[in-house]
TORSE-617348 format. One line per field, with one value per residue: residue number from 1; residue in one letter; chain; x, y negated, z of N, C-alpha, C in turn. Coordinates in Angstrom, 3 decimals. Atoms other than C-alpha are relative to their C-alpha. Layout:
<sites>
seq <- (NUM;...)
type <- (A;...)
mol <- (A;...)
nx <- (X;...)
ny <- (Y;...)
nz <- (Z;...)
cax <- (X;...)
cay <- (Y;...)
caz <- (Z;...)
cx <- (X;...)
cy <- (Y;...)
cz <- (Z;...)
</sites>
This chain:
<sites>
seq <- (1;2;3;4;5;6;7;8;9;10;11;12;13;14;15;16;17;18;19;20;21;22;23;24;25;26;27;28;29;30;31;32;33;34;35;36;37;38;39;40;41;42;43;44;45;46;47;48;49;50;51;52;53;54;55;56;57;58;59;60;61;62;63;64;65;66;67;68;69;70;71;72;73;74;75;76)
type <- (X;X;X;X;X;X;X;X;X;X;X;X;X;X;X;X;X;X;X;X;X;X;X;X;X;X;X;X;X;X;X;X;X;X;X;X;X;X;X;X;X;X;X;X;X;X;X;X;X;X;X;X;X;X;X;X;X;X;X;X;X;X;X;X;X;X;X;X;X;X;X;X;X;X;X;X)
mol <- (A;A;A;A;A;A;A;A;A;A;A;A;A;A;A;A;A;A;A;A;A;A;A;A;A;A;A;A;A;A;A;A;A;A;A;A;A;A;A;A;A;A;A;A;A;A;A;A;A;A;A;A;A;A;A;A;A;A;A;A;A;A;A;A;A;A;A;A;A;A;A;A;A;A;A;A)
nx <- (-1.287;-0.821;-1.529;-1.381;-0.791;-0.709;-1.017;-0.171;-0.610;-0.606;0.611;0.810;-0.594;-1.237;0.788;0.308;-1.284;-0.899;0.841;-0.672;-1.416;0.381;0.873;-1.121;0.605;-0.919;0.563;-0.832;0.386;-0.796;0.333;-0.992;0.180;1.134;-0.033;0.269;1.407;0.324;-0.150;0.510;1.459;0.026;-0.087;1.509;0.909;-0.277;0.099;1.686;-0.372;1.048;-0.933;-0.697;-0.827;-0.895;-0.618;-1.525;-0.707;-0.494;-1.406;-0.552;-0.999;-0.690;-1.006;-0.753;-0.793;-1.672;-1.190;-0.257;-0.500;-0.895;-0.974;0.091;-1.684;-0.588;-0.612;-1.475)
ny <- (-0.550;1.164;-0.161;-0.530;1.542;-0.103;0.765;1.008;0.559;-0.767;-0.209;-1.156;-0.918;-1.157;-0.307;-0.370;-0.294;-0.567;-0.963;-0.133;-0.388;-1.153;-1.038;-1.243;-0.780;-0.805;-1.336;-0.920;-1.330;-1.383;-0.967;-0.341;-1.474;-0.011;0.500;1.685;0.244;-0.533;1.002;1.068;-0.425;-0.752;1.053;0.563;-0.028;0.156;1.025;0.436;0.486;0.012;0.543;-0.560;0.891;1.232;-0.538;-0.315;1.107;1.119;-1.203;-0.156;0.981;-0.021;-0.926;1.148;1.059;0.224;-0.345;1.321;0.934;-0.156;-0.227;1.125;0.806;1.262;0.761;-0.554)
nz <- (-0.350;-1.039;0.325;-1.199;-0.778;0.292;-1.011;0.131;0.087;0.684;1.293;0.348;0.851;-1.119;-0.936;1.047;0.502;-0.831;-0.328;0.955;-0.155;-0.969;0.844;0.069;1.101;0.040;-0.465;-0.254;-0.092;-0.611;0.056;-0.992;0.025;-0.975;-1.623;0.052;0.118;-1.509;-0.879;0.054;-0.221;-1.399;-0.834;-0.141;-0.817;-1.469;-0.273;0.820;1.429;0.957;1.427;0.301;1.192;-1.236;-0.413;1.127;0.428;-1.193;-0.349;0.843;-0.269;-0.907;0.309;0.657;-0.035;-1.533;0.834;0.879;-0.690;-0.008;1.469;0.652;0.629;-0.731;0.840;-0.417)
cax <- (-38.792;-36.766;-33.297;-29.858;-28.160;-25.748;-22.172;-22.173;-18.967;-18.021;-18.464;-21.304;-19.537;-16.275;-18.457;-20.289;-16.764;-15.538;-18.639;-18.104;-14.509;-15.847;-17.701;-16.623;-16.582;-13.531;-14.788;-12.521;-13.419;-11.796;-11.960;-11.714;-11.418;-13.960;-12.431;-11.474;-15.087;-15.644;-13.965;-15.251;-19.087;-17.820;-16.549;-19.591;-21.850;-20.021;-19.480;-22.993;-21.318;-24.000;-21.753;-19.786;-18.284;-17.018;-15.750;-13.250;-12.476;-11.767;-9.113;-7.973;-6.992;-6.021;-3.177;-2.329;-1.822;0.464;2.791;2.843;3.580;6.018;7.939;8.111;11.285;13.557;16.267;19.355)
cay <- (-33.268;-35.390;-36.504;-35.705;-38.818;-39.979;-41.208;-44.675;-46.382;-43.511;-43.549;-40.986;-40.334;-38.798;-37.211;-35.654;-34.780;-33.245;-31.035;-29.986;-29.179;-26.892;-24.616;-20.586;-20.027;-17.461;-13.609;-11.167;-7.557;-4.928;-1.753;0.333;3.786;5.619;4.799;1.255;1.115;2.892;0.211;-2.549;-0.989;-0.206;-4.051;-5.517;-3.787;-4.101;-7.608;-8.331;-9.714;-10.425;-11.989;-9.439;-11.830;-14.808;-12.395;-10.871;-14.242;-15.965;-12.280;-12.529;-16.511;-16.168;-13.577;-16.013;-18.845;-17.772;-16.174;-19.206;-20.699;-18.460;-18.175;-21.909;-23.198;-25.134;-27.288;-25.659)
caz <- (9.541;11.945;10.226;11.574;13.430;12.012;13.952;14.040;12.491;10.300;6.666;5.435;2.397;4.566;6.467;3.241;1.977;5.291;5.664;1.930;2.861;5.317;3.071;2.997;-0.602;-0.861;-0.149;1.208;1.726;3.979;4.412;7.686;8.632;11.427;14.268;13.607;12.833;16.209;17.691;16.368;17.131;20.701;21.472;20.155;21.783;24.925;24.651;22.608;19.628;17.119;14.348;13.003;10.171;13.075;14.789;12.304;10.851;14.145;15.105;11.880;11.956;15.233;14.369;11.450;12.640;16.022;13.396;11.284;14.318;15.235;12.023;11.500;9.216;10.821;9.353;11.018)
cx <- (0.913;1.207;1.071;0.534;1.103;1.240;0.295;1.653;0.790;-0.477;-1.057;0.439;1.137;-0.586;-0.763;1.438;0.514;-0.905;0.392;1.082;0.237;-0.750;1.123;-0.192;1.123;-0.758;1.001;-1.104;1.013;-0.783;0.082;-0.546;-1.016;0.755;0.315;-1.523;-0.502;0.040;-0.371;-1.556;0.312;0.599;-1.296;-0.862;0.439;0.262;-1.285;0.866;-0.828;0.626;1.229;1.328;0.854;0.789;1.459;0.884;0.670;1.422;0.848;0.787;0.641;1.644;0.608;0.514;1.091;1.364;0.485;0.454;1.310;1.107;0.150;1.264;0.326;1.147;1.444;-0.294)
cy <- (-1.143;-0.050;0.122;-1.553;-0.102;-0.606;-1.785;-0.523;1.194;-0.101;1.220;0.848;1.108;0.724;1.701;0.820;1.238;1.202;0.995;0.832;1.390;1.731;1.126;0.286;1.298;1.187;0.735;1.125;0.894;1.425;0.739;1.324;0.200;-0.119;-1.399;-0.570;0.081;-1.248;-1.276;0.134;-0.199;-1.428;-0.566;0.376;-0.171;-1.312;-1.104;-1.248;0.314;0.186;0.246;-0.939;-1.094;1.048;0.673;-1.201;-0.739;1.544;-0.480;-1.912;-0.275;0.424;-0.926;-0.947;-0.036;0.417;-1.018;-0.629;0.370;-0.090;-1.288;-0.309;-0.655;-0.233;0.646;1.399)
cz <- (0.425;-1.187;1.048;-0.161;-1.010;0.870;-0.560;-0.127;-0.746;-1.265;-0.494;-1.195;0.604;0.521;-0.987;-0.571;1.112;0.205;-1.198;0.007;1.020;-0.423;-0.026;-1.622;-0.646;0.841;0.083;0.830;0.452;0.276;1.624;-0.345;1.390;1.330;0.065;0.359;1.666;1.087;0.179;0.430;1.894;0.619;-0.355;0.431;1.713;0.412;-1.016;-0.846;-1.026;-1.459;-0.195;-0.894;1.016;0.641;-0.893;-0.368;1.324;0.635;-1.068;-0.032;1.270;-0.209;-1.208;0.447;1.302;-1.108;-0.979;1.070;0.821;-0.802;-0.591;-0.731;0.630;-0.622;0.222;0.206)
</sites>
């Protein structure tokens, strides 16, 4: 089994750490109703979306973070 490269001039521990840092270990569970459902069946097959789970998470931080980015505090 070949090893994975590593980037020359980066520490392996950081590296180790940052992967680590990457991990999903928080579970959230929704619910929908049948046409939500509908709809979510009826873009993935129309745009051959395999990975139901990326897909939600990547809508779902999308929609977070513009509103975080709308709604930012500002000092005045």
């Amino acid at each position: 089994m070949a090893r994975k490269p590593r980037i020359k001039g980066v520490d392996p521990e950081y590296l180790d750490r940052e992967r680590e840092s990457l991990l999903r270990r928080n579970r959230q569970v929704i619910y929908l109703n049948d046409k939500e459902m509908a709809a979510v069946d009826e873009y993935c097959s129309r745009f051959k979306v395999r990975a139901r789970a990326s897909l939600m998470r990547e809508a779902i931080m999308d929609k977070i973070l513009s509103e975080l980015e709308e709604n930012h505090p500002t000092l005045f």
